[in-house]
C-alpha positions in Angstrom: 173.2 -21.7 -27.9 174.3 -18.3 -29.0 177.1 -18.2 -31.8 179.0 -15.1 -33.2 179.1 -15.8 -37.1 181.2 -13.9 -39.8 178.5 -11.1 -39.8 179.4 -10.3 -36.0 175.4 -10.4 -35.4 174.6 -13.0 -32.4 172.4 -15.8 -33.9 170.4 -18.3 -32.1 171.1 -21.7 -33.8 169.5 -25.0 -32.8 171.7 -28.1 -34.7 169.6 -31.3 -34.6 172.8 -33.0 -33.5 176.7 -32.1 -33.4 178.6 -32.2 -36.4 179.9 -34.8 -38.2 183.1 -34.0 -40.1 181.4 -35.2 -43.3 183.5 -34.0 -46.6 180.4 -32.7 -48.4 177.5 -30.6 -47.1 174.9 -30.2 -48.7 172.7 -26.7 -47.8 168.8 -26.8 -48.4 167.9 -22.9 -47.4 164.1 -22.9 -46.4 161.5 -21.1 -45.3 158.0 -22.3 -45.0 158.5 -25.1 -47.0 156.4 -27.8 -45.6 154.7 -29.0 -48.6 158.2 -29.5 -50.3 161.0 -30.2 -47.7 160.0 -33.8 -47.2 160.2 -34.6 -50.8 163.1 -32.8 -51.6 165.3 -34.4 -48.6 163.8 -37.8 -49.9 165.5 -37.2 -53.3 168.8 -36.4 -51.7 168.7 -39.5 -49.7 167.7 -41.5 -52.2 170.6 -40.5 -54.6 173.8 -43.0 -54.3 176.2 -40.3 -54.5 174.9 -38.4 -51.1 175.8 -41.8 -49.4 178.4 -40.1 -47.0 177.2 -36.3 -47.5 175.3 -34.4 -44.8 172.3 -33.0 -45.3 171.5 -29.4 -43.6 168.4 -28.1 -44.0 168.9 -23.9 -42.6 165.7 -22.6 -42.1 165.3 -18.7 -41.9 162.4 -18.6 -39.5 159.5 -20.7 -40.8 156.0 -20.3 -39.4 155.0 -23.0 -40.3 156.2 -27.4 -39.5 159.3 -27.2 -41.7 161.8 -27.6 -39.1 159.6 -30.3 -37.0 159.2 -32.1 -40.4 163.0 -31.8 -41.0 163.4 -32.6 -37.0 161.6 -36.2 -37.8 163.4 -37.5 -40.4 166.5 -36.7 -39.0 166.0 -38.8 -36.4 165.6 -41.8 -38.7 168.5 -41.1 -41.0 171.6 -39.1 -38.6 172.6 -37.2 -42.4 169.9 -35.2 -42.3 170.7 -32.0 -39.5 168.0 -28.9 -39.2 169.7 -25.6 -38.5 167.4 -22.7 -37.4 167.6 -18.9 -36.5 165.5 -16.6 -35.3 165.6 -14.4 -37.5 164.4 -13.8 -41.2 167.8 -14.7 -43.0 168.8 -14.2 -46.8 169.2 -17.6 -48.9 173.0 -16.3 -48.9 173.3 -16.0 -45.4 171.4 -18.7 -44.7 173.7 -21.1 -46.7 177.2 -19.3 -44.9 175.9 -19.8 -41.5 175.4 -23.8 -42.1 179.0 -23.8 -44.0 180.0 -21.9 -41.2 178.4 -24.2 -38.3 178.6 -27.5 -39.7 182.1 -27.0 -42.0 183.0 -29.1 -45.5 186.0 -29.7 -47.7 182.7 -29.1 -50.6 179.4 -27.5 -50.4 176.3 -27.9 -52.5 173.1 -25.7 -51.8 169.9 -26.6 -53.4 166.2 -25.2 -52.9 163.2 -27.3 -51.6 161.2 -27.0 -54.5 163.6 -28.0 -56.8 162.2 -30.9 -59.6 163.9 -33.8 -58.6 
């Protein structure tokens, strides 16, 4: 699917699923993180107070299984959504274009290597 964002360039984006109307998104921007991604969504999940949050992982063009790792366990747990583009995106842009495709009343970003 092609989609015009605020930054008039065309994007190619590939949502794991539609959205969900959840109140709070939270934005994990990556790119090649698949030694950390799988711990870091695991951490989200795991905290009580991301219950009813979803959880967008927006790649910027990974070479290597980030998005199929991200792919997997959101098909176990439906809060978990992989947005990818094809090209090499900013951490900044990469977090507007999920707000913009998946939409929140709050937003939270956070990196894949973060400590949790």
């Amino acid at each position: 699917m092609t989609t015009k964002f605020q930054s008039e360039q065309a994007a190619t984006v590939r949502p794991s699923r539609s959205p969900t109307g959840a109140d709070v998104l939270i934005v994990v921007p990556t790119l090649n993180e698949a030694d950390h991604i799988a711990d870091a969504i695991a951490a989200l999940q795991a905290d009580c107070g991301c219950s009813d949050t979803l959880i967008a992982v927006a790649d910027g063009g990974s070479s290597d299984n980030t998005p199929a790792i991200v792919e997997g366990i959101g098909t176990a747990d439906p809060r978990v959504r992989m947005l990818t583009t094809v090209e090499r995106l900013s951490t900044s842009a990469l977090i507007n274009r999920a707000v913009e495709f998946y939409g929140a009343l709050a937003t939270l970003a956070c990196k894949a290597r973060c400590a949790c």
